[in-house]
C-alpha positions in Angstrom: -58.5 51.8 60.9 -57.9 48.1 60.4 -57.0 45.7 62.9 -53.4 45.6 61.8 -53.0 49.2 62.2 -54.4 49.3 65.0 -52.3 46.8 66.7 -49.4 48.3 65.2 -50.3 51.6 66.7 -51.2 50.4 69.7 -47.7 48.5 70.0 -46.2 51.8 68.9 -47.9 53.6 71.8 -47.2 51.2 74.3 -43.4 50.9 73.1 -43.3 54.5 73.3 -45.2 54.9 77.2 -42.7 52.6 78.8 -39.8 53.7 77.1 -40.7 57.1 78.4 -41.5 55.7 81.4 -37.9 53.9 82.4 -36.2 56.9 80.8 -38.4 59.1 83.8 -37.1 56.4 86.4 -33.9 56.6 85.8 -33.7 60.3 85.4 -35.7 60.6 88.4 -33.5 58.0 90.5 -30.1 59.7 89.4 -31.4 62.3 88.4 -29.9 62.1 85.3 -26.4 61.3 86.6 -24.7 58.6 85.1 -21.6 58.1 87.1 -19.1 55.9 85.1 -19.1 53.2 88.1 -22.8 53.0 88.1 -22.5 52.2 83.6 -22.0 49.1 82.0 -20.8 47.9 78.9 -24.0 47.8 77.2 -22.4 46.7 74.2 -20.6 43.3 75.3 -23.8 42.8 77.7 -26.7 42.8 74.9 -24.4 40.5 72.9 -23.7 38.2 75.6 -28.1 38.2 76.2 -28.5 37.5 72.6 -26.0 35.0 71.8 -27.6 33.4 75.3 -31.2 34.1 74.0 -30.6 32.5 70.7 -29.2 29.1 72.5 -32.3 28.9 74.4 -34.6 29.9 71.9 -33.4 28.0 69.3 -33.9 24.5 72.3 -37.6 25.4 72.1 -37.8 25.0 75.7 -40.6 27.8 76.5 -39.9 27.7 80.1 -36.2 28.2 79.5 -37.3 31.0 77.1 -39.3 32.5 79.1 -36.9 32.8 82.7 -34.9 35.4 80.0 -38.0 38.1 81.2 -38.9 40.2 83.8 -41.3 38.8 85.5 -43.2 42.2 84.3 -42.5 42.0 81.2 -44.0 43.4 77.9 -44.3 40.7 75.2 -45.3 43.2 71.8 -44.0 41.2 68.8 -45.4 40.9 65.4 -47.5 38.9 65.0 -49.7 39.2 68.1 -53.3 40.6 68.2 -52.1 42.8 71.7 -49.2 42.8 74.1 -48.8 39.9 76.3 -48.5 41.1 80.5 -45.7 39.1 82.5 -43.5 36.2 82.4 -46.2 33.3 83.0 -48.2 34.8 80.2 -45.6 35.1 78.0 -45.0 31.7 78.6 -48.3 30.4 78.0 -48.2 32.5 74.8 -44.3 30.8 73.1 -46.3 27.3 74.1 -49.5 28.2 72.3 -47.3 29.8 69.5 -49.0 33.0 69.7 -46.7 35.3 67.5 -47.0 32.6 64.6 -43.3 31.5 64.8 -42.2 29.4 61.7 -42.1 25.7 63.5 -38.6 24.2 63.2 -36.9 27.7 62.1 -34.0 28.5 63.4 -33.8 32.5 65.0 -30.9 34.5 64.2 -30.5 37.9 65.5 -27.7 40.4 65.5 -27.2 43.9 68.0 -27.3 47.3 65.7 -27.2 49.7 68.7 -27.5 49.7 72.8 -27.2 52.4 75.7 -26.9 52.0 79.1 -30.1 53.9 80.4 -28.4 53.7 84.0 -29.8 52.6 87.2 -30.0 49.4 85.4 -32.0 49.6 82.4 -30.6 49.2 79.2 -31.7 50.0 75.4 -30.9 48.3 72.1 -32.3 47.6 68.9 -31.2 45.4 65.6 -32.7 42.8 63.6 -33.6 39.2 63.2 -34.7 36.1 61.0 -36.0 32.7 60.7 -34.4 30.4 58.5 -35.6 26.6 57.7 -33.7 23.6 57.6 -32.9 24.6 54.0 -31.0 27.8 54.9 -33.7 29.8 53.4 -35.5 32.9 54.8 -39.0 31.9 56.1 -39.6 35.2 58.3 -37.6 38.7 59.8 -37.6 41.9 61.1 -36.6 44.6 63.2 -36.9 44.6 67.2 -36.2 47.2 69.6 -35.6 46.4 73.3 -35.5 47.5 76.9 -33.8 45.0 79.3 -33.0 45.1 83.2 -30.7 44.3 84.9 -31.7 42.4 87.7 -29.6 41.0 90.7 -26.6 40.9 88.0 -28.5 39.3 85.4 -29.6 40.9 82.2 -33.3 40.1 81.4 -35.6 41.7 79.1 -38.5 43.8 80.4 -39.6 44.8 76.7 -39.4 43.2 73.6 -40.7 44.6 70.7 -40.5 44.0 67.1 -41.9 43.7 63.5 -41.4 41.7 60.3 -40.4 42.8 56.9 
């Protein structure tokens, strides 16, 4: 197996373990009732996060970047050789440029799907690209994404993408 597919398959089965996990948790919690009070407007909030994450993303501020994570979150993007474990070392990996980020492109991203997971958790998926100065295409893909809400604030616990 080369190292690529590895990776990729070990992103897959890590992608696929915690999804399964939070899916568990908040079965487990609610036992798989999702009251309407207890739902929220995945929709509007996963727009809201990336239209925030782009702003902050886009500054290049890695701190700022990373205060958008859990501070357990998974870090599995393209472009890295395994997942990264929590906020500080996600951190240390957007200042070392450890996913090979175009320098001086700009992210764009749009929203394709979400669902409120309940008891917090929330799933969506769509796509992004890097763009130059120029306007032209330098990198893209797909991601797929679980996010928290924590103490009324949306922040993501996994993100996970690819390029194309």
């Amino acid at each position: 197996m080369t190292r690529i597919n590895r990776s990729t398959f070990i992103n897959s089965v890590l992608s696929l373990v915690l999804l399964m996990t939070v899916s568990t948790t908040a079965w487990s919690d609610g036992h798989g009732s999702h009251h309407a009070e207890k739902k929220t407007d995945a929709t509007s909030l996963m727009n809201a996060y990336i239209t925030n994450f782009l702003k902050v993303f886009n500054k290049g501020d890695a701190t700022e970047i990373a205060a958008l994570y859990t501070e357990d979150a998974i870090w599995s993007v393209s472009g890295l050789a395994k997942p990264v474990y929590g906020r500080a070392a996600i951190q240390a990996g957007m200042e070392s440029n450890a996913d090979g980020s175009v320098d001086g492109a700009t992210l764009d991203a749009s929203v394709f799907t979400s669902r409120d997971l309940g008891n917090g958790y929330i799933m969506a998926n769509g796509s992004w690209e890097q763009r130059d100065a120029k306007g032209t295409r330098v990198d893209g893909g797909l991601w797929g994404n679980v996010f928290q809400v924590v103490d009324g604030e949306v922040l993501m616990l996994l993100e996970s993408t690819n390029r194309n």
